[in-house]
C-alpha positions in Angstrom: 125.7 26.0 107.2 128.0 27.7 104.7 131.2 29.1 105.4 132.3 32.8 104.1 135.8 32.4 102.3 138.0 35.2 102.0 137.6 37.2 98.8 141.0 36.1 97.2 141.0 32.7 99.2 141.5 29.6 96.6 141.2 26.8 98.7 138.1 25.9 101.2 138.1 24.3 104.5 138.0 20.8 102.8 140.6 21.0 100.7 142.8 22.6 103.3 142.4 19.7 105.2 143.2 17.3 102.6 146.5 19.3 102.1 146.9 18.7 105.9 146.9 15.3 105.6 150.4 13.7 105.0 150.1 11.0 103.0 151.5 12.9 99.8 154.4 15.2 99.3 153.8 18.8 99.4 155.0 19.5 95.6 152.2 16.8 94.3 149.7 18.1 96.4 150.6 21.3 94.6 150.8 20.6 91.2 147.0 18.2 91.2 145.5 21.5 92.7 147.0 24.1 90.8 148.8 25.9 94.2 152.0 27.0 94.9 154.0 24.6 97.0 154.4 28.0 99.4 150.5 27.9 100.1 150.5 23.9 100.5 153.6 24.4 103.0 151.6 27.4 105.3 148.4 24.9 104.9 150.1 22.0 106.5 152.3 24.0 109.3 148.5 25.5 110.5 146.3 23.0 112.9 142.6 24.7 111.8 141.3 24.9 108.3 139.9 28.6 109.2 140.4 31.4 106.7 141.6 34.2 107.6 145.1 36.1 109.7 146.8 34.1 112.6 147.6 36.7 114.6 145.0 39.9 113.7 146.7 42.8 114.1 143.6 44.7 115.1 144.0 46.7 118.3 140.0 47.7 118.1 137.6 46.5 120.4 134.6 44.4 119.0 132.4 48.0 120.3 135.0 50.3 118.5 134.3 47.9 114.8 130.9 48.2 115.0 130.6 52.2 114.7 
């Protein structure tokens, strides 16, 4: 089963989880992938390797986004 990234997203689930993992330092983590140390920091500070919002700031009910 595949999973649907987000359109812009440059990291998957797997590679999120190796940044997770805290055997290396943030800034080598960055620089062997190509990522902003920023991106590698918000990866590690997050306990699921989902894409997408933390918080969604939709108010509309899962009725109201279907029409």
């Amino acid at each position: 089963m595949g999973s649907i990234l987000h359109g812009s997203a440059r990291t998957t689930p797997r590679l999120r989880a190796e940044l997770q993992a805290p055997q290396e330092s943030t800034r080598s983590l960055a620089a062997r992938y190509g990522l902003n140390p920023k991106t590698v920091a918000k990866w590690r500070e997050r306990t699921t390797t989902a894409d997408g919002p933390l918080n969604p700031s939709s108010t509309l009910t899962s009725i109201e986004n279907v029409s």
